[in-house]
C-alpha positions as MATLAB code, in Angstrom:
seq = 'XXXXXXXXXXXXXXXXXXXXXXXXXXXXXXXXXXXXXXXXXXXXXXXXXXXXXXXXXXXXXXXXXXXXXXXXXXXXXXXXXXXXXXXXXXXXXXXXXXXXXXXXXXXXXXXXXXXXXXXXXXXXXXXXXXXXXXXXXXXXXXXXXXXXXXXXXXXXXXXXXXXXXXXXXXXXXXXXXXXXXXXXXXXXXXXXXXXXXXXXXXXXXXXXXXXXXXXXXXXXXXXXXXXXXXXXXXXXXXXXXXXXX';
ca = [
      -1.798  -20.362   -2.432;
      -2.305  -22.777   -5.507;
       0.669  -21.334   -7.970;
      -0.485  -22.583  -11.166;
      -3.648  -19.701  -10.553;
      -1.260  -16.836   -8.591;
       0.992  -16.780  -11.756;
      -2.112  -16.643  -13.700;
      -3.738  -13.591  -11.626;
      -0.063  -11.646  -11.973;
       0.049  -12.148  -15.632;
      -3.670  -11.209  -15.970;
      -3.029   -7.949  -13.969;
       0.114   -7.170  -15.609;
      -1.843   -7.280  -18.842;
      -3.768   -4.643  -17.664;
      -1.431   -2.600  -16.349;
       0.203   -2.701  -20.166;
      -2.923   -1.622  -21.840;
      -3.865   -5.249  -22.902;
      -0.325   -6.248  -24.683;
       0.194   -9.586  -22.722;
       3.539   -9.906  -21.183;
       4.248  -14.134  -20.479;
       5.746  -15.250  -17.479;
       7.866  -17.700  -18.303;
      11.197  -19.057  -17.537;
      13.063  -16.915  -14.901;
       9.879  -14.530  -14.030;
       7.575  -17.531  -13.932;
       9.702  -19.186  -11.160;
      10.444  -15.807   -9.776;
       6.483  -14.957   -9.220;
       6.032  -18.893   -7.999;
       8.795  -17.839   -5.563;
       6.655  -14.888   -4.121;
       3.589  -17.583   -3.807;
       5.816  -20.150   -2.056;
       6.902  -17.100    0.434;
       3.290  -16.131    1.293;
       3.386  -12.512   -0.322;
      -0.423  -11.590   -0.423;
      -1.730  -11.176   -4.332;
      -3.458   -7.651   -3.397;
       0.380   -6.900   -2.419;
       2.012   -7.835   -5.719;
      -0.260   -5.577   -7.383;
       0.655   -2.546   -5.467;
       3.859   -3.266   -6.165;
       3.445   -3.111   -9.683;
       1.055   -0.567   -9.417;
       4.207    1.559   -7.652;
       6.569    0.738  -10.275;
       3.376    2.085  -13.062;
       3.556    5.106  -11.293;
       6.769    5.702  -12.012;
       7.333    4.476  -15.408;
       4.134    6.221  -16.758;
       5.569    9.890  -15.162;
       8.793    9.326  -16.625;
       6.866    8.625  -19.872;
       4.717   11.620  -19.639;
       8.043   13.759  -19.093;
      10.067   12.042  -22.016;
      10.465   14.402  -25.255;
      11.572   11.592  -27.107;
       7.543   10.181  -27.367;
       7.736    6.733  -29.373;
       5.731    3.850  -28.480;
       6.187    2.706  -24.534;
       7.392   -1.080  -24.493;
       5.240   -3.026  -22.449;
       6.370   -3.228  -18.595;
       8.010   -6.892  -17.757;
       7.043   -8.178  -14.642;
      10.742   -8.838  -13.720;
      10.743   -5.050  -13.350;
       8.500   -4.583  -10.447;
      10.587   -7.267   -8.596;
      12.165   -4.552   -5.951;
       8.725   -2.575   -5.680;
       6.653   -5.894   -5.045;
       9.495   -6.969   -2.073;
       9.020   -3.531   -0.833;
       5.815   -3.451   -1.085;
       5.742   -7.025    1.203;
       8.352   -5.627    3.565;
       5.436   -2.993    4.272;
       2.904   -5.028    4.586;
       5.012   -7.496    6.880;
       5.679   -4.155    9.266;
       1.971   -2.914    9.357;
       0.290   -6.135    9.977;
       3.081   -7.216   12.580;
       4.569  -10.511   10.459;
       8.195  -11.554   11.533;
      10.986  -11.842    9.136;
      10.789  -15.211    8.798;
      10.402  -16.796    5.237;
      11.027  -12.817    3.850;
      14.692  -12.520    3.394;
      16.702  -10.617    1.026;
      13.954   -8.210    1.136;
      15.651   -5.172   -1.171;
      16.227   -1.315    0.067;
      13.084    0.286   -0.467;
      11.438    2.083   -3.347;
      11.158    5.543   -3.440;
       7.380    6.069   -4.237;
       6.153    3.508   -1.820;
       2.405    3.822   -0.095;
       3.373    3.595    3.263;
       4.569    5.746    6.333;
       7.122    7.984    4.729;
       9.445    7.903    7.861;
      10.143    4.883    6.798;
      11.409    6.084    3.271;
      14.902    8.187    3.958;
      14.907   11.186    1.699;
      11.112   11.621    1.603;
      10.394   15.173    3.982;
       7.672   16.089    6.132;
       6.282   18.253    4.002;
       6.086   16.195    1.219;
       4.751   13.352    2.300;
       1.308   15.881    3.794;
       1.160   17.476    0.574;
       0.866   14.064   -1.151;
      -1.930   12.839    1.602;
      -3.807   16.155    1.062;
      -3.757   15.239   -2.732;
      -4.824   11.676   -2.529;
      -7.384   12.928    0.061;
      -8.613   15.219   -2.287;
      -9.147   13.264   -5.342;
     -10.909   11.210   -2.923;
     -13.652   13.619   -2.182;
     -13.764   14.521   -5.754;
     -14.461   10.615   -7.072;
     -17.165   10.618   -4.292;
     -18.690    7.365   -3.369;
     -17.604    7.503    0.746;
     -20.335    7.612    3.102;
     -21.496   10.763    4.513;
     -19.896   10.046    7.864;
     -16.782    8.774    6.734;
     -16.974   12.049    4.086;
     -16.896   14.114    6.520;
     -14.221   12.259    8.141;
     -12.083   13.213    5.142;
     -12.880   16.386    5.173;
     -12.310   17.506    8.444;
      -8.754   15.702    8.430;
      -7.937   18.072    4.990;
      -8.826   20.959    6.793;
      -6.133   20.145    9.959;
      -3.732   19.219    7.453;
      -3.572   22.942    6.347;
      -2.426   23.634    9.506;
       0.185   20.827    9.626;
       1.635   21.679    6.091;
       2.249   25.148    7.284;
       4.814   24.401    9.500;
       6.163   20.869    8.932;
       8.865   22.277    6.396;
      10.556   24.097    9.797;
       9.756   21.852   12.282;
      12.537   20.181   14.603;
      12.695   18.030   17.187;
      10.075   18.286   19.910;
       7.978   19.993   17.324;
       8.668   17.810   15.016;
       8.152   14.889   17.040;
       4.744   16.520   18.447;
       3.781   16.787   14.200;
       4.479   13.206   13.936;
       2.258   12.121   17.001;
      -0.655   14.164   15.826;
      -0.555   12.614   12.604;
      -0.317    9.227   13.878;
      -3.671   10.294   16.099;
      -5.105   11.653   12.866;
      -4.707    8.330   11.244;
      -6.086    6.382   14.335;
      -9.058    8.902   13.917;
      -9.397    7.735   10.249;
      -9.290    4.147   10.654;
     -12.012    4.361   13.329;
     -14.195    6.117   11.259;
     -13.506    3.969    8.304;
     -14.646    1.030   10.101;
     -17.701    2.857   11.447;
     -18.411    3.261    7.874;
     -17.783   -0.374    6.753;
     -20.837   -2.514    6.323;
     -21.089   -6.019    8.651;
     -20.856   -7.519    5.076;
     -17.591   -5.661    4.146;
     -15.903   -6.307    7.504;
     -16.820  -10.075    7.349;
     -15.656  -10.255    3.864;
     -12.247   -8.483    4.384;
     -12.091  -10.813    7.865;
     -11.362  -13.757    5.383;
      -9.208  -12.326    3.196;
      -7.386  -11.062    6.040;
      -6.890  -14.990    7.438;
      -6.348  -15.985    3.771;
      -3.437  -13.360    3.986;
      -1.850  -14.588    7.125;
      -2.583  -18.497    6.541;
       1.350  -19.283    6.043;
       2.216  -17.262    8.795;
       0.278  -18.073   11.651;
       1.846  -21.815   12.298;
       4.792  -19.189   13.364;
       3.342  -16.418   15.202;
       1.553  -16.859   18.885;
      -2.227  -16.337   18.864;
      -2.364  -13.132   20.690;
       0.424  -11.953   18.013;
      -2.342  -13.148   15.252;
      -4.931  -11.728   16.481;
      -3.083   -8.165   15.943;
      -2.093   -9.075   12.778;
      -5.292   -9.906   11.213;
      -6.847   -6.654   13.019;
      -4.057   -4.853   11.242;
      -4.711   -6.707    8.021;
      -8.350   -6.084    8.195;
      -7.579   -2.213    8.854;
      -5.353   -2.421    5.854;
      -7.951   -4.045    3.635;
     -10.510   -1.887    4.929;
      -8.591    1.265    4.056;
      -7.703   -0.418    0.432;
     -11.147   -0.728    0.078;
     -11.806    3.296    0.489;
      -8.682    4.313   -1.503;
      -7.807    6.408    1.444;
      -4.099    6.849    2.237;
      -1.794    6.475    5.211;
      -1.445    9.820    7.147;
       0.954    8.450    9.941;
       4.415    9.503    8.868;
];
């Protein structure tokens, strides 16, 4: 990754993220961002971080009585989400450790599988998948097969919410496994929905991902981890969530 332009793409998208009031990195966060280039964290990754941290800052904001004018969001801030974020990503695509210490504990509003996030219940964790599948269906733009992909998966999870509140160990466990199919299920069907163009594109970004990686990892290893990548991107690409818990 050339530095010099990954600082710039941060600082660009951090702008955004404040509503246009440009936010410098300089000094500490400029080295601190040029340190997240140097350890291979994937731009798309940063973003969700800060995107995560957003998400929280704008609901506290929303719930505030005190109203005022919001400073604008440093990007020192989002330091702990973006780690998090890039401890997830390491996990799903199958990346070792190495060159990703000091990783922090993780955030509590993170995008991935909640079993991963103590605290965060069953329950919870489908109602929030129901409601990102939802608003899904409602911005439209998914193919009609992968549509109806969606919508078949919103009508199990009915079922599922009913009883993941009580559920306990072999049930429990049983929940968990058909979720993880569920999610299998989706990922087929988003790729079955993915142009040739799409896939080929994603392939790249995929390898552009993993470049300072793969002198580390064995070729069958990289192979899974740019299949995993590629899922990832492809399910980025459809806003769709994780249902695997």
């Amino acid at each position: 990754m050339d530095p010099d332009q990954y600082c710039r793409d941060v600082e660009a998208y951090l702008c955004r993220r404040n509503a246009g009031h440009l936010v410098r990195l300089v000094g500490p966060a400029f080295e601190m961002v040029v340190g997240w280039a140097g350890r291979g964290i994937p731009i798309r990754v940063v973003y969700a971080g800060v995107d995560r941290y957003f998400e929280r800052h704008d609901a506290k904001a929303a719930a505030s009585t005190t109203g005022g004018r919001r400073r604008p969001v440093r990007i020192e801030f989002c330091e702990a989400d973006v780690l998090d974020a890039f401890d997830a990503w390491r996990r799903a695509v199958g990346v070792g450790a190495a060159g990703a210490a000091a990783v922090p504990q993780p955030a509590p509003d993170r995008d991935e599988p909640a079993s991963l996030r103590p605290g965060h219940s069953l329950r919870a964790h489908l109602d929030r998948v129901a409601t990102r599948l939802t608003d899904r269906l409602v911005a439209g733009g998914l193919p009609s097969g992968l549509e109806q992909q969606v919508e078949g998966l919103l009508r199990d999870l009915e079922g599922e919410r009913a009883t993941a509140r009580t559920a306990r160990g072999g049930a429990r466990q049983q929940l968990m496994a058909r979720l993880q199919r569920m999610d299998e299920a989706l990922l087929a069907a988003v790729r079955e929905a993915s142009e040739a163009a799409l896939v080929t594109r994603v392939g790249e970004e995929a390898e552009r991902e993993l470049e300072g990686f793969r002198p580390r990892m064995a070729e069958a290893d990289y192979l899974r981890a740019r299949d995993a990548a590629v899922a990832a991107l492809l399910r980025d690409h459809w806003r769709l969530p994780i249902l695997a818990y």
